[in-house]
C-alpha positions in Angstrom: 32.0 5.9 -99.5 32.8 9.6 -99.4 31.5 11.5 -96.6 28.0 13.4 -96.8 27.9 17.2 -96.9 27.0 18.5 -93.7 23.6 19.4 -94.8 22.4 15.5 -95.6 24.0 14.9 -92.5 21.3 17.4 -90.8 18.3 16.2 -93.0 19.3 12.5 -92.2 19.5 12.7 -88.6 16.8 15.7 -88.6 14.5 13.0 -90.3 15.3 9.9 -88.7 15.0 11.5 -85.5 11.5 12.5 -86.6 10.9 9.1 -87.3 11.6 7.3 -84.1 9.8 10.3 -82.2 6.8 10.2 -84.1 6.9 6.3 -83.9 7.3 6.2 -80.2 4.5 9.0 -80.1 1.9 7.0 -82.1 2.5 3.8 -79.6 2.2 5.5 -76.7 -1.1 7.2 -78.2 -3.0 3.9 -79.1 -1.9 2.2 -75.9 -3.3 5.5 -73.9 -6.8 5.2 -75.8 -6.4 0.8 -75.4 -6.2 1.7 -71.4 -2.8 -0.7 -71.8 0.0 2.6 -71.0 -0.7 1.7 -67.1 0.2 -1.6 -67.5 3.5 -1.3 -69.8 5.0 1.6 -67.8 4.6 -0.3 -64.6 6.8 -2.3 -66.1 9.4 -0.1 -66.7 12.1 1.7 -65.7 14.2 4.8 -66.5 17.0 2.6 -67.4 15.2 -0.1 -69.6 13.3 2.5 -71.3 16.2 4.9 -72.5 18.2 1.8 -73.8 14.5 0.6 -75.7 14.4 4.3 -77.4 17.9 4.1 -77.5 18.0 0.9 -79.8 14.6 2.5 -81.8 16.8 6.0 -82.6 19.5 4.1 -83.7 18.4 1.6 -85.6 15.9 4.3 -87.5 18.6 6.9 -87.7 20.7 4.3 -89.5 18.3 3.1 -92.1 17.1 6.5 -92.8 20.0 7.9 -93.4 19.9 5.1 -96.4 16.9 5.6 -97.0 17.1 9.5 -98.1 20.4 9.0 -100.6 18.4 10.3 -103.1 17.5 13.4 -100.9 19.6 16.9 -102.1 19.5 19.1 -99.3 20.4 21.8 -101.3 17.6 21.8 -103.4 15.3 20.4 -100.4 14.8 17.8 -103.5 13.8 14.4 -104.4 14.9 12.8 -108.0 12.3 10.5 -108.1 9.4 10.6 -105.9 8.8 6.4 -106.8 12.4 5.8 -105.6 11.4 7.3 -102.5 8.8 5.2 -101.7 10.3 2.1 -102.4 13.3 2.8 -100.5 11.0 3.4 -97.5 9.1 0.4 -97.9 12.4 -2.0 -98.1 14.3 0.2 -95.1 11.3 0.0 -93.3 11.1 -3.2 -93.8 14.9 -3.7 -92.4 14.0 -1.7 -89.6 11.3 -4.1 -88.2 14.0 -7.1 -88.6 16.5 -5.2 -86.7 14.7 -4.1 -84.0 13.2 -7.6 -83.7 16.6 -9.5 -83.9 18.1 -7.9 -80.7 15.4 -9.2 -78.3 14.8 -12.2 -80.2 19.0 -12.7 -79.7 18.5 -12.2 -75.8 15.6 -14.8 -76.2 17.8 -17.3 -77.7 20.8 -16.8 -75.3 18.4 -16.9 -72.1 16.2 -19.6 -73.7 18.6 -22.1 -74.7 20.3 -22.3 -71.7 17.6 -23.2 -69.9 16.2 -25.5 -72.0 19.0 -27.6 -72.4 19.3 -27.4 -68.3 16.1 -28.8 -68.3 16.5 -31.4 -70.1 19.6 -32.3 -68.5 17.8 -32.8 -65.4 15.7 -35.3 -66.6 18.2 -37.8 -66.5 21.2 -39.1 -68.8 19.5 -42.2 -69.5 17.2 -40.6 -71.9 19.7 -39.3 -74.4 17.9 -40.2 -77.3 14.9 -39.0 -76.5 16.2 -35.5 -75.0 18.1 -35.2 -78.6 14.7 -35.6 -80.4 12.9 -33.0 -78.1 16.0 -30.4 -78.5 15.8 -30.6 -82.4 11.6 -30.3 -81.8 13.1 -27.1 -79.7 15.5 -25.9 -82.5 12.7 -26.9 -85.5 9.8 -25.0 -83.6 11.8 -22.2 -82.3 13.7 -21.1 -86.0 9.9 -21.6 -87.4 8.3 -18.4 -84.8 11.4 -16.3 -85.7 11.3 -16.9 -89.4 7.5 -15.8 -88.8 8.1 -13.3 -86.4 10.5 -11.6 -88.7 8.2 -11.7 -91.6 5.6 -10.2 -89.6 8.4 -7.5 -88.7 9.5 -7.0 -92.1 5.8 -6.4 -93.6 4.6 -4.1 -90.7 8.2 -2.2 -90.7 7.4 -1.7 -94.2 3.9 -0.3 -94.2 5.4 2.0 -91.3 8.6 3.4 -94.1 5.8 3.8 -96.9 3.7 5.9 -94.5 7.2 7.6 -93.2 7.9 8.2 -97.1 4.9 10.0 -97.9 5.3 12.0 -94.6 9.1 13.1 -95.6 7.5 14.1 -98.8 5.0 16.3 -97.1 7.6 17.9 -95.1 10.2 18.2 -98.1 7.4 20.0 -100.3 6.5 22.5 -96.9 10.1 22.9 -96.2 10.6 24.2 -100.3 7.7 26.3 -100.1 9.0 28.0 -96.9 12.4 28.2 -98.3 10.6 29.7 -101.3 8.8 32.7 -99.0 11.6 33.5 -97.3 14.4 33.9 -99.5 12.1 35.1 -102.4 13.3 32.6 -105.2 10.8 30.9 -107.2 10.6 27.1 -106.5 9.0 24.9 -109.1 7.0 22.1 -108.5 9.3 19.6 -110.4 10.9 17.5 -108.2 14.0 18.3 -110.8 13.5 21.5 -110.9 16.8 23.9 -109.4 16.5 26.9 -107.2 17.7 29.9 -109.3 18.2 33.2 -107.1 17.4 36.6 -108.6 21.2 37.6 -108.3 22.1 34.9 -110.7 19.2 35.8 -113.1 19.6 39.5 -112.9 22.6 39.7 -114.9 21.8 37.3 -117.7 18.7 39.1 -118.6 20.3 42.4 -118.8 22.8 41.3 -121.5 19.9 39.7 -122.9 18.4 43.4 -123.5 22.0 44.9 -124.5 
C-alpha cells in the first residue's frame, strides 16, 4: 500500500488522538458523577495507567486511520457521508474486540494455569473426572468471551457511529474556517473542490476577451 501524504497522516493521527482523548474524557466524567473515580484510581498507578491509555491510543489510532480512507485532507472532504458512517460503525466495532482481547489474553494465560494447578492438586486418581471439569472450564470460559466480545463489538460500534458524526462536525467547521480565512468559496457538497480566486481570475478574463 503506498504511503499517505503527510496531510492524511496529520488528520489520521489528529483524529484518532481526538478519539481516545475524548473517550477517556467521557469515562472519567460518568464515573466522577457515579461517585466510582475514587475507587478506580485507588487502584492505580502511574505505570498501569499510561500502558491502559497507551493500549486505548493505539489501538484507536490504528483503526481510525482506516477508518478515514475516504477522508481528502486537501479538500477537508468526505466522498460519501454513508461510507463514513458505516466505516465507523464496523472499526468501532473492531476497536471494542481489540481492546478486549489483550486483557482477556492475560486472563487466559493467568487463568489457565491456575486452574489446571488446581485440579492437579486434587489428586491423580481422579483423572476422568478432572478431564470433564477442564472441558466444563474450556466450554464455559470460550462461551463469556464469545459474549464478552459481542458485547464489545456492539458497544465499540455505537461509540465509532457517534465518533463518525463527530468527525463530520469537525470536518464541516474545519471547511468553513478554511473558507474564512483563505477567502475561497466552499460548497456544501461533500464533492464539491476548493477553487481559489487566482485560478478563476484568469479564466474569466479570457472569457470577456
Amino acid at each position: 500500500m503506498a504511503d499517505l501524504p503527510p496531510g492524511n497522516r496529520l488528520l489520521d493521527w489528529a483524529l484518532g488522538t481526538f478519539h481516545a482523548g475524548l473517550f477517556v474524557l467521557t469515562i472519567v466524567v460518568a464515573l466522577y458523577r457515579a461517585g466510582g473515580l475514587d475507587d478506580l484510581l485507588g487502584g492505580l498507578n502511574t505505570l498501569l495507567g499510561l500502558a491502559i491509555y497507551g493500549l486505548l491510543w493505539v489501538v484507536t489510532e490504528w483503526t481510525t486511520r482506516r477508518a478515514l480512507r475516504g477522508v481528502e485532507w486537501r479538500e477537508l472532504a468526505v466522498r460519501d457521508p454513508g461510507e463514513l458512517l458505516s466505516r465507523g460503525l464496523g472499526w468501532g466495532g473492531v476497536t471494542g474486540v481489540l481492546l478486549l482481547l489483550v486483557p482477556a489474553v492475560i486472563l487466559v494465560i493467568v487463568a489457565v494455569p491456575v486452574q489446571i494447578a488446581g485440579m492437579a492438586r486434587m489428586g491423580l486418581d481422579r483423572g476422568p473426572r478432572i478431564l470433564v471439569e477442564a472441558l466444563q472450564f474450556l466450554f464455559v470460559g470460550a462461551g463469556a468471551l464469545l459474549i464478552a466480545f459481542s458485547v464489545a463489538f456492539i458497544v465499540g460500534a455505537i461509540v465509532g457511529a457517534v465518533f463518525a458524526l463527530v468527525d463530520a462536525l469537525v470536518l464541516a467547521a474545519a471547511r468553513f474556517v478554511f473558507a474564512l480565512r483563505t477567502g475561497t468559496r466552499v460548497g456544501l457538497s461533500v464533492s464539491s473542490r476548493v477553487i481559489s480566486p487566482d485560478a478563476a481570475g484568469p479564466k474569466q478574463g479570457t472569457e470577456g476577451e
